[in-house]
NUVO-942179 format. One record per residue (C-alpha): residue number from 1; residue in three letters; x, y, z. Coordinates in nm, 3 decimals. Layout:
N
NUM, ALA, X, Y, Z
...
//
This chain:
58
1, UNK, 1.349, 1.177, 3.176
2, UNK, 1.712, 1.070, 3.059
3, UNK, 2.011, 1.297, 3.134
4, UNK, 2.314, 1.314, 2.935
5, UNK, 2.634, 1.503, 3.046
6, UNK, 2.735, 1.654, 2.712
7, UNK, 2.564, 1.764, 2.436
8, UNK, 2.749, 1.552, 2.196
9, UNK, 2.569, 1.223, 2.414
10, UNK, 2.272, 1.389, 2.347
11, UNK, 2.302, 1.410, 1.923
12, UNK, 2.447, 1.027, 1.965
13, UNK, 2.166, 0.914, 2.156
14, UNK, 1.913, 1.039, 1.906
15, UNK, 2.096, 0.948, 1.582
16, UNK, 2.103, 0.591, 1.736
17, UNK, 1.739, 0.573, 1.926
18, UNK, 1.547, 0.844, 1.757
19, UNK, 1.213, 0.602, 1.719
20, UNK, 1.219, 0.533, 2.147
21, UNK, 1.341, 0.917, 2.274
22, UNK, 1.008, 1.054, 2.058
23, UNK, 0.847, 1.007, 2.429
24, UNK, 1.102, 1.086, 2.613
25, UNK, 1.238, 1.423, 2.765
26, UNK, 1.619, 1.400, 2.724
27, UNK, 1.837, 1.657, 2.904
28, UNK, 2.184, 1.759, 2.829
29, UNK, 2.373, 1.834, 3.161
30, UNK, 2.659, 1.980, 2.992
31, UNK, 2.947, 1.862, 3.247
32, UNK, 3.248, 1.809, 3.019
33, UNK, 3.410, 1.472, 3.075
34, UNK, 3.680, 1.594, 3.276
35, UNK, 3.628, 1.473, 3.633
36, UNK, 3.795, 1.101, 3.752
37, UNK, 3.542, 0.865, 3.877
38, UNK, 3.386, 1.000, 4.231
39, UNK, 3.560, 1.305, 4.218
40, UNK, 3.369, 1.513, 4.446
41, UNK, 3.359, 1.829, 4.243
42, UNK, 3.162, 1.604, 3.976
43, UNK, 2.975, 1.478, 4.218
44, UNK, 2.842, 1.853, 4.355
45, UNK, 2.810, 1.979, 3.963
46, UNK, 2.577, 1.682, 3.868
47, UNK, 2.348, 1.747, 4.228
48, UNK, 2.332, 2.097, 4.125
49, UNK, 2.190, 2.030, 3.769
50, UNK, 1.966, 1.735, 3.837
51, UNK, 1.796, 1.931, 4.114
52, UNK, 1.644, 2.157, 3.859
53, UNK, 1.462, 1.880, 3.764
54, UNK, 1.438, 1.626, 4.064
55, UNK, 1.463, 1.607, 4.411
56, UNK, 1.846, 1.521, 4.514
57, UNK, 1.884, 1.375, 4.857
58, UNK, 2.194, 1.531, 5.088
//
């Protein structure tokens, strides 16, 4: 599983490594790259969308 923040990551990532994502399940986040490095909010937005998919620790 590989996630991406936006979608356009996503249509890069596949133009460039179409062959090795065939087995892969790539998911687009969709968090716009807006947030400084750490910045809490981020930080709450991305737990909230991975745990859809995985368990997030506290």
């Amino acid at each position: 599983m590989i996630f991406v923040m936006e979608k356009k990551h996503t249509r890069r990532l596949k133009e460039k490594f179409s062959n090795t994502l065939v087995t892969k399940q790539l998911i687009c986040l969709d968090i716009p790259d807006d947030y400084r490095f750490m910045d809490e909010e981020l930080i709450e937005i991305l737990k909230s969308r991975v745990s859809e998919y995985l368990e997030v620790p506290e």
